[in-house]
C-alpha positions, 0 to 999 in steps of 0.5 A: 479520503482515499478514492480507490479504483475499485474501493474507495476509501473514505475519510473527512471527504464523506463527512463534510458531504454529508454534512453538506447535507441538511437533515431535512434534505433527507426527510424530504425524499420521505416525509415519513423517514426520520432525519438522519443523525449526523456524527459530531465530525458532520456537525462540526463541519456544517455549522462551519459551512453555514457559518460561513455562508451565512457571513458571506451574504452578511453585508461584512465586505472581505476587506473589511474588519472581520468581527469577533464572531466571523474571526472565530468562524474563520480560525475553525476553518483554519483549523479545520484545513490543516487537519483535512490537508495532513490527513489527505497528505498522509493517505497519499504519502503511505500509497506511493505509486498507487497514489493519485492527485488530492482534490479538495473540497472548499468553501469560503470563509468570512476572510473570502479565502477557500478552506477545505472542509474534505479531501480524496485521494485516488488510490489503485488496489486492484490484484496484479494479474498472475503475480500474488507476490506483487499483489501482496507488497501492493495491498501492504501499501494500501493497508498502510495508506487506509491507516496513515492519519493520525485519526482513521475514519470508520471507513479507513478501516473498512478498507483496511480490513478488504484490502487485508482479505485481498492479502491472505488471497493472494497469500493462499494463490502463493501458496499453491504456486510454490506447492505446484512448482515443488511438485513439478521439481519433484517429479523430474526424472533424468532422461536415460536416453542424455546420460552418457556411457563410459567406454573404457575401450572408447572414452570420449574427449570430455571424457578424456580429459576427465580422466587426466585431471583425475590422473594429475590430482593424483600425482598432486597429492602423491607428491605431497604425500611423499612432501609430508613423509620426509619432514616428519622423518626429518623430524624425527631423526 
């Protein structure tokens, strides 16, 4: 899951809350509301948490030999781990500096070692002030960091997809930066007051010097002209 300043976006984090949360806890705030249907990701999830609740306050010490039941309990968790943490890894890796820390959310399995069941990651998706290109090449960031794991959740998209609404606004603001500067450019007129007059009777020192570099480049090619003259003559005779 990816925690957002201003938008979160969510991944196994939310499920394994909610599946923290039993059916019946919902119906308790209203009697008369029907229980919440969990996904098959929140199933899956609970029944790993009361599996393993249910073994540690078993009698089973965590030193102990685990049984059958408790190893499988066990190895979905570890399963279960290693999908949360590469999922985690893949938000925080495609966000860069937009990136915050990963927290986890645990519990303890049959063996007493912490596995995580949720993760979140902060990310930072708010628009650079004045500065729409910026705020461009960081939302491309973010909307790589939503859709990075192998398996988005619903609410990955749904971050992806603000944060590309975000992009074609701060497109639409580029777009009328360069429009306006154009127009600025376009209407420059030079200021007659700065263009200088040539005074034949009374030349300038720049623009003396003007005149006697044209005057050598003349000679120049005078010179190469008469060059070229005598070898074709030569060429000839």
């Amino acid at each position: 899951m990816i925690t957002a300043t201003a938008n979160p976006l969510v991944a196994l984090s939310q499920l394994s809350q909610k599946a923290l949360q039993p059916a019946e806890a919902t119906a308790a705030s209203d009697p008369n509301a029907p229980a919440e249907e969990l996904t098959e990701e929140q199933l899956a999830v609970q029944k790993l948490q009361e599996a393993a609740a249910g073994k540690n306050n078993s009698e089973s010490p965590f030193a102990g030999q685990l049984t059958e039941e408790e190893q499988k309990v066990v190895d979905d968790l570890k399963e279960t781990d290693a999908r949360v943490r590469s999922h985690e890894q893949a938000h925080k890796s495609a966000a860069g500096p937009y990136a915050g820390p990963v927290s986890f959310e645990t519990v303890t399995g049959p063996d007493g070692q912490q596995y995580a069941v949720g993760g979140e990651v902060q990310i930072d998706t708010s628009p650079i002030p004045d500065n729409p290109q910026a705020t461009i090449q960081k939302l491309d960031a973010v909307i790589r960091a939503a859709l990075a794991p192998a398996d988005p959740s619903p609410q990955d998209f749904a971050v992806a997809r603000a944060a590309q609404q975000g992009r074609a606004q701060a497109q639409r603001e580029l777009q009328e930066q360069h429009a306006v500067e154009q127009e600025d450019s376009g209407n420059t007129a030079p200021n007659l007051n700065e263009i200088e007059v040539f005074d034949p009777n009374n030349p300038t020192a720049e623009q003396k010097q003007q005149i006697n570099q044209l005057i050598q480049g003349l000679n120049e090619t005078e010179q190469l002209t008469e060059t070229i003259r005598g070898g074709l003559f030569d060429a000839i005779n």
